[in-house]
C-alpha positions in Angstrom: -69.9 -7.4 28.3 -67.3 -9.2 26.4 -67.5 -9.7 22.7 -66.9 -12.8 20.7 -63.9 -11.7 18.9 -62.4 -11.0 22.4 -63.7 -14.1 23.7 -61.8 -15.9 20.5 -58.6 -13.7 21.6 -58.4 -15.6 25.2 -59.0 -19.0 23.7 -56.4 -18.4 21.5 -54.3 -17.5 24.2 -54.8 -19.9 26.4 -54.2 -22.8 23.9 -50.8 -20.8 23.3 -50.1 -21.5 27.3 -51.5 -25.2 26.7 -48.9 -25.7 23.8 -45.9 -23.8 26.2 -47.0 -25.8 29.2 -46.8 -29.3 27.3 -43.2 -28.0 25.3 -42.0 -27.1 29.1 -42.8 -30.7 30.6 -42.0 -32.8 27.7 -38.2 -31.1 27.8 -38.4 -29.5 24.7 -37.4 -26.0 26.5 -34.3 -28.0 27.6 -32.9 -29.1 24.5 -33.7 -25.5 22.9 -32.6 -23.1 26.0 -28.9 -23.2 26.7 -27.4 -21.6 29.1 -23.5 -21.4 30.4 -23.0 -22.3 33.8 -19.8 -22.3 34.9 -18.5 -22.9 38.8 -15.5 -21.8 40.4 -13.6 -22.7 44.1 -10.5 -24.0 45.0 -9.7 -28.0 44.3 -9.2 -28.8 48.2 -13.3 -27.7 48.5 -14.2 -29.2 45.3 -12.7 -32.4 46.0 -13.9 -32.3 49.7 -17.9 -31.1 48.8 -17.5 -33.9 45.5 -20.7 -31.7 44.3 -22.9 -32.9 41.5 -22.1 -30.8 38.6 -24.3 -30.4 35.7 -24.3 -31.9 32.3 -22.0 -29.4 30.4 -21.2 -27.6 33.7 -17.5 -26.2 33.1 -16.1 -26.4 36.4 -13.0 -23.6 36.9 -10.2 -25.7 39.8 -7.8 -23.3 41.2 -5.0 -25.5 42.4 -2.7 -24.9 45.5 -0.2 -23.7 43.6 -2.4 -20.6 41.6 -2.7 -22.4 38.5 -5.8 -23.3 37.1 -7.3 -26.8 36.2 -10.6 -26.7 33.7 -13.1 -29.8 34.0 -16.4 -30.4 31.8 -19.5 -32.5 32.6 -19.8 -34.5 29.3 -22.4 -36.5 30.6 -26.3 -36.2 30.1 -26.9 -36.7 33.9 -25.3 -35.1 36.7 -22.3 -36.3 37.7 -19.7 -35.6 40.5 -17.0 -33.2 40.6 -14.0 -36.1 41.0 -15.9 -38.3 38.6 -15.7 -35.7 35.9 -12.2 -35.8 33.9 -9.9 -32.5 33.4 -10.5 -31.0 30.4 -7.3 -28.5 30.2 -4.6 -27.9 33.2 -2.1 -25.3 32.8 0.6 -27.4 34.9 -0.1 -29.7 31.6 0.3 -27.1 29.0 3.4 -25.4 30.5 5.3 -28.7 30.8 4.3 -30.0 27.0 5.2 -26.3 26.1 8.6 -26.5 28.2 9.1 -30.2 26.5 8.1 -29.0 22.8 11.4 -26.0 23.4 13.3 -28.9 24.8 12.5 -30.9 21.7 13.0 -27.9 19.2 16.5 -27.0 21.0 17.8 -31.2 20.5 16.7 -31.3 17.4 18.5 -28.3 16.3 21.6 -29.9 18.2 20.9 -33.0 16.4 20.8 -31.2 13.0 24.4 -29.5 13.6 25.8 -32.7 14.8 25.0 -34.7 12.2 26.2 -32.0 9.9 29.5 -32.0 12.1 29.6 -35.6 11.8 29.1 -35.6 8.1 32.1 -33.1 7.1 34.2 -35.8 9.9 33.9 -38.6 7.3 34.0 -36.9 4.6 38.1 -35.3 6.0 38.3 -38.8 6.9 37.5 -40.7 3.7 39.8 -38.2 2.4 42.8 -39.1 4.9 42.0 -43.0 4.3 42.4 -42.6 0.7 45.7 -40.9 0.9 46.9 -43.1 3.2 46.0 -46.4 0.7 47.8 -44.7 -2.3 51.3 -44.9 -2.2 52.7 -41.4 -1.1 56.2 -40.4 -3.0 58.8 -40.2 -0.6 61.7 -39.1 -3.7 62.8 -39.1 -6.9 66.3 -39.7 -8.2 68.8 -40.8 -10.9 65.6 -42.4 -12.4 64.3 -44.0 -9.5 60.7 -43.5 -7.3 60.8 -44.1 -3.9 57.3 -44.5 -2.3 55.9 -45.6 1.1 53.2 -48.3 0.6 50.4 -47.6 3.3 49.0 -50.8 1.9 51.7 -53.3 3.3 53.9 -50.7 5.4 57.0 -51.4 2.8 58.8 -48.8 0.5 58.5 -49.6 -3.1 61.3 -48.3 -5.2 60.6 -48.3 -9.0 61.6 -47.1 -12.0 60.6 -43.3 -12.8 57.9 -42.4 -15.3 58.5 -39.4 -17.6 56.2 -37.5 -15.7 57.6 -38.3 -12.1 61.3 -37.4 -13.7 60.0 -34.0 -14.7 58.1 -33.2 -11.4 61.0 -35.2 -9.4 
């Protein structure tokens, strides 16, 4: 015969069913259980099948060429494979990795160009401005001779003390 304190025990644990029954139909188990699942094939059978896929399915492509493609079901529904948008694709990534070394490279080339270009104005500011003062050709009996860049002439004048003593 079964006692009442066992007989307690089974209700008990039957309403604890009752309560896991209800959380299991009302989809509380699917908001609180998560699982990975994650699906793998080829993208000429993926994109022939067009299978549903999951919500939060992560769906592995590998392309013809041995690279790999990654797509997500971001969705609350299921949704099919060429409906779902690529998430990463490592033909993607090489070539913005390739471009970002192409980028680096020209800007470095950039950088020593303009430095190049800089030091060019600055030896030719230099040249302009010896070129618009009046270079001394010679000195004699008192006399400058100069070449005026200015207006193509010579200017002859007469000597300063100093241009006498260098002359």
């Amino acid at each position: 015969m079964t006692t009442e304190q066992e007989i307690q025990n089974l209700k008990e644990q039957v309403a604890n069913l009752e309560v896991m029954v209800k959380n299991l139909t009302s989809g509380y188990a699917s908001t609180h259980i998560n699982r990975i699942q994650m699906s793998t094939d080829t993208a000429a059978k993926w994109e022939k099948t067009n299978r549903a896929c999951k919500p939060g399915e992560l769906i592995v492509v590998i392309k013809a060429n041995g690279h790999v493609a990654i797509k997500m079901n971001r969705e609350t529904t299921d949704s099919l494979y060429n409906d779902i948008p690529v998430l990463w694709d490592e033909d993607v990534a090489s070539t913005l990795a390739n471009a970002m070394t192409d980028a680096k490279a020209a800007a470095e080339t950039a950088k020593q160009s303009a430095a190049s270009a800089t030091e060019s104005v600055t030896k030719t500011e230099a040249a302009a401005k010896s070129i618009n003062d009046k270079t001394l050709l010679a000195t004699m009996d008192g006399l400058v001779i100069k070449l005026n860049a200015q207006d193509n002439g010579i200017d002859v004048a007469t000597a300063t003390k100093e241009e006498n003593a260098n002359g």
